[in-house]
C-alpha beads as a LAMMPS data file, in Angstrom:
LAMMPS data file: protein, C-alpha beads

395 atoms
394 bonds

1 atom types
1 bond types

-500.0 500.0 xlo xhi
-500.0 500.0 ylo yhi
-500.0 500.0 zlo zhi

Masses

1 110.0

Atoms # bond

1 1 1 0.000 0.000 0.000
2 1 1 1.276 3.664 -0.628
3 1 1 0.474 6.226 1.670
4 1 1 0.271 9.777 0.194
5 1 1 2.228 12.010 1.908
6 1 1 2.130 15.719 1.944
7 1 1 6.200 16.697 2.597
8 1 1 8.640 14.797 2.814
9 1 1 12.587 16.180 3.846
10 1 1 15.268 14.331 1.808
11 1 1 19.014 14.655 2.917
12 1 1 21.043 13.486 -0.293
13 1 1 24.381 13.261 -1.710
14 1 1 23.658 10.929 -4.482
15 1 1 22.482 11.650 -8.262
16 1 1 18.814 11.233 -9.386
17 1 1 19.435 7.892 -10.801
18 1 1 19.569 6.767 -7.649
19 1 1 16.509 7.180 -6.319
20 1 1 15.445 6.527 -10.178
21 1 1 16.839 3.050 -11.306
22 1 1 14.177 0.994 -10.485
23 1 1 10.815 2.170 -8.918
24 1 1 10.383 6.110 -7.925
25 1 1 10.093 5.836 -4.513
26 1 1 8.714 9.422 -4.294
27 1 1 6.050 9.228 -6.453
28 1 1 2.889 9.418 -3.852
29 1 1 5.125 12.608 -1.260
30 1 1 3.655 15.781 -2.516
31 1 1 6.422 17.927 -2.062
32 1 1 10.053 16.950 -1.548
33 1 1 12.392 19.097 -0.291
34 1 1 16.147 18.344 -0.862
35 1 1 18.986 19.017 1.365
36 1 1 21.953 18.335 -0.841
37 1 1 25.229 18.004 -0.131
38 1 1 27.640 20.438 -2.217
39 1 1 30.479 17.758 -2.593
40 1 1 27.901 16.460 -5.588
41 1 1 26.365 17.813 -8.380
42 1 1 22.473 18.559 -8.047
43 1 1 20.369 17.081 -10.860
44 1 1 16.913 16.158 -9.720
45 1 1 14.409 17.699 -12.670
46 1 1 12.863 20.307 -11.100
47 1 1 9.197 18.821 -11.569
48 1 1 10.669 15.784 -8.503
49 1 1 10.934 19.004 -5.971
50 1 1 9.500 21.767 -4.394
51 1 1 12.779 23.223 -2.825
52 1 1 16.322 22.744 -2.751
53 1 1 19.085 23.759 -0.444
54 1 1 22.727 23.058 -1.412
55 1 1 24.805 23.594 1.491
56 1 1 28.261 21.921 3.170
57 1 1 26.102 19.259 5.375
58 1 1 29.209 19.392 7.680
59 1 1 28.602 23.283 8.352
60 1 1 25.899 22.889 11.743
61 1 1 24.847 26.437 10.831
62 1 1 23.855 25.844 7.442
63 1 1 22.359 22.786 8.182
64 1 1 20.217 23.944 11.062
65 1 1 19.363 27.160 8.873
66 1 1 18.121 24.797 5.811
67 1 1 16.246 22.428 7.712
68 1 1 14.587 24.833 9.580
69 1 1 13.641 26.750 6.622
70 1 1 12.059 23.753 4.994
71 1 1 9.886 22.949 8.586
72 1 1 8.876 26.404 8.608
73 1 1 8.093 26.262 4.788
74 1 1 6.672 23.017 4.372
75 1 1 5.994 21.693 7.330
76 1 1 8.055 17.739 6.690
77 1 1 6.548 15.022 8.459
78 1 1 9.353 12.571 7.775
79 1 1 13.239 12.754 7.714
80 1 1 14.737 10.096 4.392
81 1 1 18.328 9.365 4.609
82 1 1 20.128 6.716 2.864
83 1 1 23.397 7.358 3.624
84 1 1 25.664 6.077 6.703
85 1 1 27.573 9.591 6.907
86 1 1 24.004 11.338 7.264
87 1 1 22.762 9.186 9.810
88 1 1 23.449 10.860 12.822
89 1 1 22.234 14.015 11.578
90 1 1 18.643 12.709 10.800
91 1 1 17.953 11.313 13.875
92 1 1 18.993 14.334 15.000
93 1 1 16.487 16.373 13.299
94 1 1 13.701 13.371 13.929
95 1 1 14.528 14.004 17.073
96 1 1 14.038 17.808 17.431
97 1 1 10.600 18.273 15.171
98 1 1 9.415 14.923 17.207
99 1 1 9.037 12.531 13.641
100 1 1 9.111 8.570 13.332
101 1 1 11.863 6.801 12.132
102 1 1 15.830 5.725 13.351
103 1 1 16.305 7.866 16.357
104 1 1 19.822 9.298 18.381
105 1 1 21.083 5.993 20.290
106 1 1 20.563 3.976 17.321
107 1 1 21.788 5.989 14.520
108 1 1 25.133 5.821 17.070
109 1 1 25.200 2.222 17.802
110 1 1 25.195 2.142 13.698
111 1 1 28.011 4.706 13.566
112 1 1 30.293 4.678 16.913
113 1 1 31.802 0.842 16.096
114 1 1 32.769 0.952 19.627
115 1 1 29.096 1.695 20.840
116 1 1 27.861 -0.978 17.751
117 1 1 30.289 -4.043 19.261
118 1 1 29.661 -3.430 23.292
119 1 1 25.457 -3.887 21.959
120 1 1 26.069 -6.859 20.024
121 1 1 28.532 -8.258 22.870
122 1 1 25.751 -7.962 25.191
123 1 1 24.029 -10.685 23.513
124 1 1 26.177 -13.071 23.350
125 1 1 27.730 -12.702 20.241
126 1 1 31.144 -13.046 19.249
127 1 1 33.120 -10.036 18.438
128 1 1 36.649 -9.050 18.523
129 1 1 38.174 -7.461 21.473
130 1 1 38.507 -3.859 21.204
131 1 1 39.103 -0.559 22.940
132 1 1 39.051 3.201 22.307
133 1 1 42.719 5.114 21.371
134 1 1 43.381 7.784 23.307
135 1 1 46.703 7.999 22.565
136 1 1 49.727 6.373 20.960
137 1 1 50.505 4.482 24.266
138 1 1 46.889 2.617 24.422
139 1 1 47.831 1.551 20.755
140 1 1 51.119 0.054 21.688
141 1 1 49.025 -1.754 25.162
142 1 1 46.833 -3.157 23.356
143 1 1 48.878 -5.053 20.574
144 1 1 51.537 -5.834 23.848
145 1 1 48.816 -7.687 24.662
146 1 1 46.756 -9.041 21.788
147 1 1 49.320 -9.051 19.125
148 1 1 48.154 -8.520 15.447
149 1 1 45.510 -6.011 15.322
150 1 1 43.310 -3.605 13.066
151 1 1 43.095 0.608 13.568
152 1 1 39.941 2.186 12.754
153 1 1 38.344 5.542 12.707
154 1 1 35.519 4.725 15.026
155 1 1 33.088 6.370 11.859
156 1 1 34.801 5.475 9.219
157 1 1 33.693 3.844 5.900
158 1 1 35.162 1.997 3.135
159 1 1 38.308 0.714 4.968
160 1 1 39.847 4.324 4.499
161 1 1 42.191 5.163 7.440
162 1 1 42.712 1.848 8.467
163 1 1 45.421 -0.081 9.458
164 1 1 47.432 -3.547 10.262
165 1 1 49.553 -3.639 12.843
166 1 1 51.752 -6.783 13.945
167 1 1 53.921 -4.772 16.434
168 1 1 54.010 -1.834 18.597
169 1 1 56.559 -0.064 16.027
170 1 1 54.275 -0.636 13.381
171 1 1 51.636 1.451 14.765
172 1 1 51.327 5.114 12.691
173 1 1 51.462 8.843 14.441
174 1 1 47.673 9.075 14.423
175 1 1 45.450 12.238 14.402
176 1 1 44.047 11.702 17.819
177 1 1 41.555 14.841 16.476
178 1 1 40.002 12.074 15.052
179 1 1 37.935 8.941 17.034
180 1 1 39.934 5.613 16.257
181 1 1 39.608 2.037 17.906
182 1 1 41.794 -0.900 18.292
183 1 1 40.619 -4.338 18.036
184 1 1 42.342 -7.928 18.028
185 1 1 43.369 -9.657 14.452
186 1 1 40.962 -11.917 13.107
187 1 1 41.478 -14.817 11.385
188 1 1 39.621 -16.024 8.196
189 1 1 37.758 -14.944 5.137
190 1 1 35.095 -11.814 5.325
191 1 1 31.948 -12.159 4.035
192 1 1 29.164 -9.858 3.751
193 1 1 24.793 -10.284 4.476
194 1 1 22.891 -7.646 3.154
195 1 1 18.977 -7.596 4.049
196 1 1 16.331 -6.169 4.182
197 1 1 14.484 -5.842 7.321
198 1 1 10.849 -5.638 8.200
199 1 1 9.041 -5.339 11.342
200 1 1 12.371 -6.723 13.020
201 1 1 12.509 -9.986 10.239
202 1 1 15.141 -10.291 7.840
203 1 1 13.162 -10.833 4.529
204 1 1 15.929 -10.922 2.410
205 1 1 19.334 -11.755 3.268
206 1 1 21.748 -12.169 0.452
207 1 1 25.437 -13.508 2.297
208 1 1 28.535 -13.143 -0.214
209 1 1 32.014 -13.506 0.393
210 1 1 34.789 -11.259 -0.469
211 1 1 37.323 -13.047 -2.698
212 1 1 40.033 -11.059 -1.003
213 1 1 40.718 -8.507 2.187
214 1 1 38.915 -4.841 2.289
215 1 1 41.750 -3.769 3.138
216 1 1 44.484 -4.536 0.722
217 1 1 43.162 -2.278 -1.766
218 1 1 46.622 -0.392 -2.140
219 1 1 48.491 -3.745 -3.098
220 1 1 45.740 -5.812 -4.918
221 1 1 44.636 -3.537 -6.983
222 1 1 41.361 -4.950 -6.728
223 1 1 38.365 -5.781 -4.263
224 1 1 35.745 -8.647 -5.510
225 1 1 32.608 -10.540 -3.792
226 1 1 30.802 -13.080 -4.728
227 1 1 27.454 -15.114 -3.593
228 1 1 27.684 -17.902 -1.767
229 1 1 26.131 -21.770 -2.863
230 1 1 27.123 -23.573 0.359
231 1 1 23.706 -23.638 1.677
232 1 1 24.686 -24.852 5.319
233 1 1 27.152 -21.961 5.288
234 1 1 24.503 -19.740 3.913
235 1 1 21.653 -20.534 6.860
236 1 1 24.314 -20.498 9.414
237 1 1 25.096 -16.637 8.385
238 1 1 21.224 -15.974 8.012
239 1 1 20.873 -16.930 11.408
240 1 1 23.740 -14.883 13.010
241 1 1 22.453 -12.072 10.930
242 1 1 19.374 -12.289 12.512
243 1 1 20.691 -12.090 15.984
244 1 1 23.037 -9.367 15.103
245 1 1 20.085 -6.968 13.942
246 1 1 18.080 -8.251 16.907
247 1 1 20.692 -7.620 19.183
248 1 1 20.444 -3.963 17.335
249 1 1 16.794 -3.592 17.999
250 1 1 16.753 -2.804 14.078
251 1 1 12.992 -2.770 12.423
252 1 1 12.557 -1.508 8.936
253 1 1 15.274 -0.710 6.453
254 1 1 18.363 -2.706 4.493
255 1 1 21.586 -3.438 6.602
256 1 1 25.358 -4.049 5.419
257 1 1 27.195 -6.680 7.965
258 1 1 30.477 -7.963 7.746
259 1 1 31.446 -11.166 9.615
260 1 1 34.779 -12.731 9.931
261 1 1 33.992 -17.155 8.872
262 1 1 37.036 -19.357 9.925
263 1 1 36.397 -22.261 8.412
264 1 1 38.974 -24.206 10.045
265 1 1 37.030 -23.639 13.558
266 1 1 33.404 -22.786 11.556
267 1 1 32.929 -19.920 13.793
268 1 1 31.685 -16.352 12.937
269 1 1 32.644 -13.245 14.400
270 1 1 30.709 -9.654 14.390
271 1 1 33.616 -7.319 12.491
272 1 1 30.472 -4.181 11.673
273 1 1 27.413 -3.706 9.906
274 1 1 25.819 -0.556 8.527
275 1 1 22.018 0.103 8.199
276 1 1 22.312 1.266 4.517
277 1 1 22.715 -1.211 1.287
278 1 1 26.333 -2.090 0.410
279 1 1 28.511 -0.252 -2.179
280 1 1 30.641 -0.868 -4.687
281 1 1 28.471 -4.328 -7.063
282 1 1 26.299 -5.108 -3.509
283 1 1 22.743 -3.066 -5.127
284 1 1 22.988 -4.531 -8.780
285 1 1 23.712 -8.041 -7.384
286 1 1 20.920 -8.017 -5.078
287 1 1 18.392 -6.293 -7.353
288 1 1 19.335 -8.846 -10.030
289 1 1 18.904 -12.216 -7.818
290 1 1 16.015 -11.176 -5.161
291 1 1 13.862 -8.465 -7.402
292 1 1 14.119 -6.011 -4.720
293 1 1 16.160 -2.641 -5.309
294 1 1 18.124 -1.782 -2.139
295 1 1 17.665 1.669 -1.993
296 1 1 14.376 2.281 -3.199
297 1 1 13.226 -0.100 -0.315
298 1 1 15.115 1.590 2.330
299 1 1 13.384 5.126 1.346
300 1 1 10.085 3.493 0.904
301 1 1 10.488 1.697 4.536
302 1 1 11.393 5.507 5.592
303 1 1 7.641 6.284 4.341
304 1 1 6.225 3.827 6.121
305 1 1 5.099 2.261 2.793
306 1 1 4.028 -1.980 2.622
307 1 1 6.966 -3.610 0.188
308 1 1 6.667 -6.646 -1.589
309 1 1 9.493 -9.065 -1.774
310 1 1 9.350 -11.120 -5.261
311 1 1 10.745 -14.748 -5.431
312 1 1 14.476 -15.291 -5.633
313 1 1 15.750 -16.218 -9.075
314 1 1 18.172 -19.273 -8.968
315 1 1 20.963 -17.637 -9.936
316 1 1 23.920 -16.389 -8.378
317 1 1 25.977 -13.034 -8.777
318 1 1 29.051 -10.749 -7.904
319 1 1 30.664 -8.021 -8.466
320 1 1 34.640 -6.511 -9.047
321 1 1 35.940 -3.245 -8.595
322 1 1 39.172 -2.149 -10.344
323 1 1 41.005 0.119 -8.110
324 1 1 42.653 3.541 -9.557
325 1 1 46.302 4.364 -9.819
326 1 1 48.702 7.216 -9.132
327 1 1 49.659 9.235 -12.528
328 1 1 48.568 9.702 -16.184
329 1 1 46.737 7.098 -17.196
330 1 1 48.504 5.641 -21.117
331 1 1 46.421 2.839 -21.228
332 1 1 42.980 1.608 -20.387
333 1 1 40.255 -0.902 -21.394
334 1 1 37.384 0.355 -22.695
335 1 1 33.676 -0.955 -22.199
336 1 1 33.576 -2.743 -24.955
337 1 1 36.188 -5.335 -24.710
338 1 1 33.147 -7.021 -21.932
339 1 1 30.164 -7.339 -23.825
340 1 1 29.666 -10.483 -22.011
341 1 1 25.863 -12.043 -22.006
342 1 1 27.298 -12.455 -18.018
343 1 1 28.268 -8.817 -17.150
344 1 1 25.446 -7.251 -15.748
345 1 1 26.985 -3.990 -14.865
346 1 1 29.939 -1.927 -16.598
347 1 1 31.724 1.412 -16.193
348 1 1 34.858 2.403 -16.824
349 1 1 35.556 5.826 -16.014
350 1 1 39.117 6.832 -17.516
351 1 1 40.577 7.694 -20.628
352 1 1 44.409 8.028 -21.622
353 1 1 45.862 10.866 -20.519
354 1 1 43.501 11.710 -17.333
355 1 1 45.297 12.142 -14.133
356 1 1 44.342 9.802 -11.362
357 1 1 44.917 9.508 -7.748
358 1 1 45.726 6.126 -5.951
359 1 1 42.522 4.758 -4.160
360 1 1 42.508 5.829 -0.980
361 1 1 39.558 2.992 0.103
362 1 1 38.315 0.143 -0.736
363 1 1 35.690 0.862 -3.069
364 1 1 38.179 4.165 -5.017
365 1 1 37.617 2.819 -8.363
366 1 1 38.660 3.382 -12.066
367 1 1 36.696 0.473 -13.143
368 1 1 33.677 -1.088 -11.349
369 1 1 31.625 -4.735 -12.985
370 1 1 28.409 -6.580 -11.978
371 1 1 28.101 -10.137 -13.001
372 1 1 26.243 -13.421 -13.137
373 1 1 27.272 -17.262 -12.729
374 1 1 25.336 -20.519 -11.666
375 1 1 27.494 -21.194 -8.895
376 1 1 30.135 -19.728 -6.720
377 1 1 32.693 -21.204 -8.765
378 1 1 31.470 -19.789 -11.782
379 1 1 31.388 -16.233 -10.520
380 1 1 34.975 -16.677 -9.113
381 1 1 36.368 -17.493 -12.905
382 1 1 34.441 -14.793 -14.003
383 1 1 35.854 -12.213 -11.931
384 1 1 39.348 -13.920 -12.730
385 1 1 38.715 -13.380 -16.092
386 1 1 38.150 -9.892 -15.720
387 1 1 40.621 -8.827 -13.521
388 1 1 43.175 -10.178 -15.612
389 1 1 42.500 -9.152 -19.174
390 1 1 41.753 -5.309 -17.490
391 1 1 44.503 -3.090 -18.887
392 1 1 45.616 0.107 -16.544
393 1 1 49.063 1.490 -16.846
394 1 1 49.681 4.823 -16.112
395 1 1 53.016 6.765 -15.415

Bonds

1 1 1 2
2 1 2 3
3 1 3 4
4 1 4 5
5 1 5 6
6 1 6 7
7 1 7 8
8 1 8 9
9 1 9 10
10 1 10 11
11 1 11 12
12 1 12 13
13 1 13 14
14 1 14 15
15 1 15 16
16 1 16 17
17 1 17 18
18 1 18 19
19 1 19 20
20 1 20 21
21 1 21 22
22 1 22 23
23 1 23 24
24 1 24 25
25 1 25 26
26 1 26 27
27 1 27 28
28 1 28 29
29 1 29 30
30 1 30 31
31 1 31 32
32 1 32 33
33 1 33 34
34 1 34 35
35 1 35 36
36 1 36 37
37 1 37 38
38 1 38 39
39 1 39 40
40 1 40 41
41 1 41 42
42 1 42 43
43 1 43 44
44 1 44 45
45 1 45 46
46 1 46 47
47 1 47 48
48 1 48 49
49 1 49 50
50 1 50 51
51 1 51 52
52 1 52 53
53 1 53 54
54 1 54 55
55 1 55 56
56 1 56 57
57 1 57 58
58 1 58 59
59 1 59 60
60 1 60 61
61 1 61 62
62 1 62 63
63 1 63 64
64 1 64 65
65 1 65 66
66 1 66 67
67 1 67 68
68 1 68 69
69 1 69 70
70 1 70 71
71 1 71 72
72 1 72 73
73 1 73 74
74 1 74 75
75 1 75 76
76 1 76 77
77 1 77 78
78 1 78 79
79 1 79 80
80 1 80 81
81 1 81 82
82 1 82 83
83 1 83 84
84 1 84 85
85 1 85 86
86 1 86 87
87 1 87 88
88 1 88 89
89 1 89 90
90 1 90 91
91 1 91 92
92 1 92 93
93 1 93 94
94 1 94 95
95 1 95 96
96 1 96 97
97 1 97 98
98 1 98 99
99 1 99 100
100 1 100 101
101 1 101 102
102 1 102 103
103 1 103 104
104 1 104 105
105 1 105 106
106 1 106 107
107 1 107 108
108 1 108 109
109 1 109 110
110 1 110 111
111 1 111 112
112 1 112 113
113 1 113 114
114 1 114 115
115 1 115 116
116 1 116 117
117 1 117 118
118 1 118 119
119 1 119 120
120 1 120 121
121 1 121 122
122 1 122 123
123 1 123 124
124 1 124 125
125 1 125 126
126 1 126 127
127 1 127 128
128 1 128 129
129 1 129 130
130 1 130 131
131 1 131 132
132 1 132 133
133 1 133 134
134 1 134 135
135 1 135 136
136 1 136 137
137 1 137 138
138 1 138 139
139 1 139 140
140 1 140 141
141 1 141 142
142 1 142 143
143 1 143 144
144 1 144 145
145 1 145 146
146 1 146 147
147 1 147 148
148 1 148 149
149 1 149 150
150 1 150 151
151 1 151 152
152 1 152 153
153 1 153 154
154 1 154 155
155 1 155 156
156 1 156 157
157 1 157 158
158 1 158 159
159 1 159 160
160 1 160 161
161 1 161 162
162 1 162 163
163 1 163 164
164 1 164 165
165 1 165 166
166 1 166 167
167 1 167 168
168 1 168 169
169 1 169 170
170 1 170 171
171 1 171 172
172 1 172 173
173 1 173 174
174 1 174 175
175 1 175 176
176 1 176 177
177 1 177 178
178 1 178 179
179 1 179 180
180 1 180 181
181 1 181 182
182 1 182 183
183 1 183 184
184 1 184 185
185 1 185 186
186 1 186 187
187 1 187 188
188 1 188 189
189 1 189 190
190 1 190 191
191 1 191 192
192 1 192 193
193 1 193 194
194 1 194 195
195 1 195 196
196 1 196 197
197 1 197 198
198 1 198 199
199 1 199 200
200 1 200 201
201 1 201 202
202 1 202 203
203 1 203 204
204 1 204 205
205 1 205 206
206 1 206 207
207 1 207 208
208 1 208 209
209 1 209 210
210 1 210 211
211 1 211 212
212 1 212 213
213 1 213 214
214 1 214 215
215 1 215 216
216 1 216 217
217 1 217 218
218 1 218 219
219 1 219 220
220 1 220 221
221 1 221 222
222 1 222 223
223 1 223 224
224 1 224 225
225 1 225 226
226 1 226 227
227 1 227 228
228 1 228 229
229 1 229 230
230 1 230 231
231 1 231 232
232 1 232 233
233 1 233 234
234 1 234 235
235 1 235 236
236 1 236 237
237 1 237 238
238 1 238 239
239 1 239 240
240 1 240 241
241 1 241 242
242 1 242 243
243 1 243 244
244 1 244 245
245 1 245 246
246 1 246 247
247 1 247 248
248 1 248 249
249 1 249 250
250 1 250 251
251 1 251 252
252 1 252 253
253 1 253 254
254 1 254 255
255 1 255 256
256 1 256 257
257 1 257 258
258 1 258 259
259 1 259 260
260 1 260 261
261 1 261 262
262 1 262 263
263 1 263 264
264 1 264 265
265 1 265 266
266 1 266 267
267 1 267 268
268 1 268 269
269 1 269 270
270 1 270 271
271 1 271 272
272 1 272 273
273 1 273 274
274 1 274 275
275 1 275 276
276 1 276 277
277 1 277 278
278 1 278 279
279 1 279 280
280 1 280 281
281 1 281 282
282 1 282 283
283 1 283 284
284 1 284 285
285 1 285 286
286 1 286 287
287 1 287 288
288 1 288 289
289 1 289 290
290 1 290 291
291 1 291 292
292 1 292 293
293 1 293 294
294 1 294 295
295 1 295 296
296 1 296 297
297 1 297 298
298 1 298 299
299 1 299 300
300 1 300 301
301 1 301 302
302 1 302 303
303 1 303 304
304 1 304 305
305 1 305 306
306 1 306 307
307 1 307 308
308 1 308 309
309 1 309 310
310 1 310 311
311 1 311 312
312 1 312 313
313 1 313 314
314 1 314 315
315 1 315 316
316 1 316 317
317 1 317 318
318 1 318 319
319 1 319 320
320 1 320 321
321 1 321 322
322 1 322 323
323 1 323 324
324 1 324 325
325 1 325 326
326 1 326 327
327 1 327 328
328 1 328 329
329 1 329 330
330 1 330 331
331 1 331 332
332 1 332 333
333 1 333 334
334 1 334 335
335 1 335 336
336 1 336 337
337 1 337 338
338 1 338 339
339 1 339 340
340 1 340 341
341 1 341 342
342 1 342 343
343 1 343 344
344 1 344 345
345 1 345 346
346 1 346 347
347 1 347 348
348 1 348 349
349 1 349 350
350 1 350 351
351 1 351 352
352 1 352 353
353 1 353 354
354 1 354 355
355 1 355 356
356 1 356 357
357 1 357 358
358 1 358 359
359 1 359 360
360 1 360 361
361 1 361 362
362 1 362 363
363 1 363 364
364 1 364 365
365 1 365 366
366 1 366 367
367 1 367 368
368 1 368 369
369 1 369 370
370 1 370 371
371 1 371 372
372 1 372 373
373 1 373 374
374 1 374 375
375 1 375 376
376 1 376 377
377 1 377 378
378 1 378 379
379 1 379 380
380 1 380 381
381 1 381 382
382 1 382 383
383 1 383 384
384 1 384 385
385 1 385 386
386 1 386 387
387 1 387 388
388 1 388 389
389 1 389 390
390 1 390 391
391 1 391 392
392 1 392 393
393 1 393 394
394 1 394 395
């Protein structure tokens, strides 16, 4: 059922074709005000809005001024946010004009890993040991004592300011203006559950598994996930899924966890999750295998709209991101070298002689590919395949 609504606030950073790909999720809100951020280009057609502010959404005094401009205005009676760095700052606002929807202490159990690991702990489920930095000399305690271990901004996204560390001396001079954690090393391979989430019920939980680490995105030059067949495996991560977002007290919306699986010891332990869809291949995989678009759900779960959830194909698919490189790019692939019946998804977004940075996270691409197999081991050739005949020099 959709509800008609009369306003509707939107904070966004992403393009229209977003919100656009699949089903409009804004077709039945009146009038939709947009608080963009001004890091991205703004190009909703002006019949989708009835005001737009573009602003720095780190700037609390333009924020504060926009929003209440729009209440004033308008008179919003709900708050849409789809993205984890805007979290905080809806529930913030629900908060303050008294609207439904994610509110303060969960939007920072979401956000504050720290906060999001001592909840899940308290029910009984395995995560790694961790602590808060306050400086340089809690970082060198805590690997004294737990040996290999992980740095974090306590916020961050995409693996970007994190680190290894196997020793004390291998610890960097961090920016303690910044929130960072410590926790213990953990063994074995990372995979990834992404859901959607109604009532408190998983109704859709696609589990993957990354074909190598997050984090070696400087050295691989690559980052790749694929969906899972091992149907024991698979139930066994629907299930700690489940506890995980019930341990959240999570009701409506998609969710992003990431779970360390020793297979060795078959045991799984919490590394984060995210109440947003997954980047890089995650919404094009998911859309393609379980009918249901990621973020239009989330925003119509926002409205307080009924979804339906279509059958599951029997299929299976993944994804591959090509990471970017430091200099002048001489050579590149171009688009149509993969007009493969089994690429889903392709951009390539480079040409000789552009200038490019080295990715500085895990999903900083030059090159980014959705595609489909009949089994696990099909995807993983596929993405083999890819990776290897993709040409990227640069000097």
């Amino acid at each position: 059922m959709k509800i008609q609504q009369d306003a509707v606030l939107l904070i966004n950073r992403f393009p229209y074709w977003v919100y656009n790909d699949s089903g409009y999720p804004f077709e039945n809100v009146e009038k939709l005000c947009i608080l963009q951020s001004h890091e991205t280009k703004f190009d909703f057609p002006v019949d989708k809005y009835c005001a737009v502010v573009i602003c720095d959404l780190n700037n609390k005094d333009a924020v504060d001024d926009a929003i209440e401009f729009f209440y004033k205005n308008y008179k919003f009676s709900k708050i849409i946010n789809v993205t984890e760095r805007y979290m905080e700052l809806a529930a913030t606002k629900r908060v303050q004009y008294g609207l439904p929807g994610m509110d303060i202490e969960m939007a920072k159990n979401f956000r504050d890993k720290i906060s999001m690991k001592n909840k899940v702990k308290e029910n009984s489920i395995p995560v790694p040991y961790v602590e808060k930095i306050s400086n340089q000399k809690d970082a060198e305690n805590f690997v004294m004592k737990y040996g290999k271990s992980v740095i974090k901004p306590i916020d961050g996204m995409g693996t970007k300011d994190t680190f290894i560390v196997n020793s004390a001396s291998d610890i960097p001079e961090l920016d303690l203006s910044n929130q960072y954690e410590i926790e213990k090393f953990i063994k074995g391979d990372m995979y990834h559950c992404d859901s959607v989430v109604l009532n408190g019920e998983v109704k859709v939980c696609s589990v993957s598994r990354y074909l190598n680490s997050t984090l070696n995105y400087s050295v691989d030059g690559y980052l790749a996930s694929i969906m899972i067949d091992d149907s024991d495996l698979i139930e066994k991560m629907r299930q700690f899924n489940q506890e995980v977002i019930s341990a959240l007290n999570f009701k409506n919306g998609v969710t992003h966890l990431e779970v360390f699986y020793d297979s060795e010891e078959d045991s799984i332990v919490f590394c984060e999750i995210g109440a947003r869809s997954g980047g890089a291949g995650v919404i094009p995989s998911v859309k393609y295998v379980y009918g249901v678009d990621l973020t239009e759900t989330y925003v119509r779960l926002q409205l307080e709209e009924e979804i339906t959830i279509p059958k599951a194909k029997d299929t299976y698919a993944g994804w591959v991101v090509i990471h970017k490189k430091e200099g002048i790019i001489t050579e590149i692939s171009n688009e149509d070298e993969f007009n493969f019946d089994w690429v889903l998804f392709k951009s390539i977004n480079g040409k000789p002689g552009d200038v490019i940075k080295r990715a500085d996270n895990s999903v900083a691409s030059i090159a980014d590919f959705t595609i489909i197999g009949n089994s696990e081991k099909d995807l993983k050739n596929k993405v083999n395949m890819l990776r290897n005949s993709f040409k990227l020099n640069a000097i």
